[in-house]
C-alpha positions, -999 to +999 in steps of 0.1 A: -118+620-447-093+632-474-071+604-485-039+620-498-016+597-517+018+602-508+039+579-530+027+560-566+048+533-572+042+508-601+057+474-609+058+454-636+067+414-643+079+400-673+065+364-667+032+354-651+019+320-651-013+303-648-008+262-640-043+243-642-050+210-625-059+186-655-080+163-631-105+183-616-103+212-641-096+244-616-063+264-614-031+243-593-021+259-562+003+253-533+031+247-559+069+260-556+080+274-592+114+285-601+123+306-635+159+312-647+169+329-672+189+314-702+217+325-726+217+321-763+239+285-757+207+275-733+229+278-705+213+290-672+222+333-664+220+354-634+198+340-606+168+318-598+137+336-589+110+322-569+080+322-582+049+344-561+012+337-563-008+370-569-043+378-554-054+360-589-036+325-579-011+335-614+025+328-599+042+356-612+084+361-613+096+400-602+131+406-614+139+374-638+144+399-668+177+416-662+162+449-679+134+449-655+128+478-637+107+496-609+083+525-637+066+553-622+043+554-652+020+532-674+046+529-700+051+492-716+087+486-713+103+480-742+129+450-733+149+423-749+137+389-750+147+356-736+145+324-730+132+312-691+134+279-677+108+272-657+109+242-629+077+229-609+074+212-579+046+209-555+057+204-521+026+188-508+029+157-533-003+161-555+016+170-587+044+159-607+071+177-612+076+194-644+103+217-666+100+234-695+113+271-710+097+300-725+098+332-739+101+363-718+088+388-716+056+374-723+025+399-724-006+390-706-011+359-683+010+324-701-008+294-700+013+273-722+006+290-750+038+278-771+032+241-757+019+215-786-007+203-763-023+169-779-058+169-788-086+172-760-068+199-740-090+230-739-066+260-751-063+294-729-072+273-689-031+271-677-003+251-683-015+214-669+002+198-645-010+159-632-014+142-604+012+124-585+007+086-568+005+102-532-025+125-545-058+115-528-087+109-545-111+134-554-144+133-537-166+118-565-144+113-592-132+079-608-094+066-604-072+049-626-038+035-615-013+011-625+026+000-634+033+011-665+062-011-679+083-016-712+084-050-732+081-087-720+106-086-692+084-114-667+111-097-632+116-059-635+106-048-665+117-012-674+094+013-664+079+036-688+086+065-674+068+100-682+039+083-704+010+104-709-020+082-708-055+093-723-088+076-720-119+088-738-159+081-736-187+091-767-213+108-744-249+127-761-253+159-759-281+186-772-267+210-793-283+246-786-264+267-811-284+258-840-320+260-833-326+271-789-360+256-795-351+222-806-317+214-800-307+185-819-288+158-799-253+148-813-220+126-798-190+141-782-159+126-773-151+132-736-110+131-729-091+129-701-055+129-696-030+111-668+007+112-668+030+082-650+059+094-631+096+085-632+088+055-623+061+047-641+035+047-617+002+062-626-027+080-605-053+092-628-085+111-614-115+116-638-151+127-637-170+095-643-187+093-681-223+102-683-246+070-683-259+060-717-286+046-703-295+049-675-323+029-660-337+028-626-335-013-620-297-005-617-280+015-585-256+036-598-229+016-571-236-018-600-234+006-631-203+002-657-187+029-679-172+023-705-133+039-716-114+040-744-074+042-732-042+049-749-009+056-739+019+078-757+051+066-749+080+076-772+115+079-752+133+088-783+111+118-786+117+127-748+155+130-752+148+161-774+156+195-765+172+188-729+171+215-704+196+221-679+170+216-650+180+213-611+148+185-613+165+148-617+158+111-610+178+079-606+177+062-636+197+029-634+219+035-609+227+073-622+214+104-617+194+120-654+173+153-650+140+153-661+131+156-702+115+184-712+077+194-707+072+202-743+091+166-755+069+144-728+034+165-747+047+152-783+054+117-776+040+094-800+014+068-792+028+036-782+016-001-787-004-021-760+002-055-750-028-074-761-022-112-754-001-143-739+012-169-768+019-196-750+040-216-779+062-183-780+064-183-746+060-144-742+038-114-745+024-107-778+026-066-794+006-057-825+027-039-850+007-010-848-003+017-818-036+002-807-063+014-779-074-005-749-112-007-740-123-016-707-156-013-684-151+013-651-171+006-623-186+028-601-170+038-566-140+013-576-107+023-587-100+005-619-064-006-618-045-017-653-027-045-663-020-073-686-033-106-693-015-133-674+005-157-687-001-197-686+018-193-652-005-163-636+029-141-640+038-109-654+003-094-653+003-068-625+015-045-653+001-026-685+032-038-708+038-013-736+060-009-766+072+025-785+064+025-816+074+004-841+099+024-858+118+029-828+116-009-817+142-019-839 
């Protein structure tokens, strides 16, 4: 049979995005993305597209450019460039909901490429997106959860919204690349990153560390990991480069829209409560950021908090401070 091509008709995007699921390290689907296009003032131009997932799971944006055309060749276009906002949400609750803004058009598939992602994010996977409260757990992987809360408020403390949270294990590993023969065993640090939401809630799936040592006298279901945790939590830094997003919250009383993407990835790493002083009567900071170290347990979601006061109060949160400098 002759197959006779009646019509050749080529199209083009200017924006294609890949968004990666930071807990169990594959690309995010299901999600409902909106781009807009921005003026030089950062004011939002002509209309909302709807993002579409390709064949490749890349949500891509046909006619956000307001140059873009239909080609009948192979021809790059040559068009002028903008700014896009781009809004995520995911309607079935497993992500949070993010905004951020980026260049278009933008050759080849973006994957937060112009993001300042902080150390332990592997480059070129997708722009990452985290996992909401109402996510379920992932078959065979380790959760963290917990309030996260500003200062030493004992009734409603302020929630620290939009923390990132990042805990980290030294695992062994052989080392091929040298000699294939004898690979030479060195440490590697292991990272994983959570986000909390506007509320400060936090649902963090991870791959349990590897054992590091691992004996058989011990079921796995009685072994302990142990994490290294620390939270970045800078609010000055997240009022930064405001974008007129359609995504907002209720933040005492009133209605804010969310901060930027890009300001929420640089926030600074914030100080952990560490102790009760009873003669103070409150919960003691250290004047410098400082790491938390625990023990995970297998099969049992670890949930943080705070020492307890003399009274048992105030505990069913991880209490955190900015960072000094903006403590006053």
């Amino acid at each position: 049979m002759k197959v006779a091509i009646l019509e050749r008709l080529n199209t083009y995007t200017t924006l294609g995005v890949r968004f990666w699921d930071a807990a169990i390290n594959r690309p995010a689907n299901d999600l409902h993305v909106i781009a807009q296009r921005l003026n030089a003032d950062g004011d939002l131009v002509g209309r909302p597209v709807i993002g579409r997932s390709n064949q490749s799971g890349v949500i891509v944006f046909f006619g956000l450019h307001p140059e873009e055309r239909v080609t009948e060749d192979h021809v790059e276009p040559n068009l002028s460039r903008f700014d896009a906002l781009i809004e995520v949400r995911d309607l079935v609750g497993d992500y949070l909901p993010i905004v951020f803004k980026t260049g278009i058009p933008h050759k080849g598939i973006y994957r937060g490429d112009d993001l300042d992602w902080p150390d332990g994010f592997e480059d070129n996977r997708g722009v990452y997106l985290f996992s909401s409260v109402n996510r379920p757990a992932p078959e065979g992987m380790a959760i963290i959860e917990g309030d996260l809360v500003v200062g030493n408020a004992l009734d409603d403390p302020p929630p620290a919204r939009f923390a990132l949270v990042k805990t980290s294990s030294t695992e062994h590993v052989f080392d091929y690349t040298v000699d294939p023969q004898n690979p030479a065993l060195r440490e590697v640090e292991v990272v994983s990153y959570g986000m909390a939401d506007q509320n400060g809630r936090l649902k963090m799936p991870l791959s349990y560390p590897a054992l590091s040592k691992p004996t058989v006298k011990k079921p796995l279901r009685a072994q302990t990991f142990g994490l290294t945790l620390q939270v970045f939590y800078d609010p000055a830094i997240q009022a930064q480069e405001p974008l007129p997003t359609r995504l907002e919250m209720k933040v005492d009383g009133s209605i804010s829209k969310f901060p930027n993407y890009a300001s929420i990835l640089k926030q600074s790493q914030a100080r952990i409560m560490c102790e009760w002083d009873a003669q103070a009567n409150e919960f003691v900071f250290p004047d410098e950021p400082n790491m938390l170290t625990f023990e995970l347990k297998f099969e049992q979601p670890h949930v943080l908090h705070t020492p307890f006061n003399e009274q048992n109060e105030g505990g069913n949160y991880l209490r955190i401070k900015p960072p000094k400098k903006d403590d006053g």
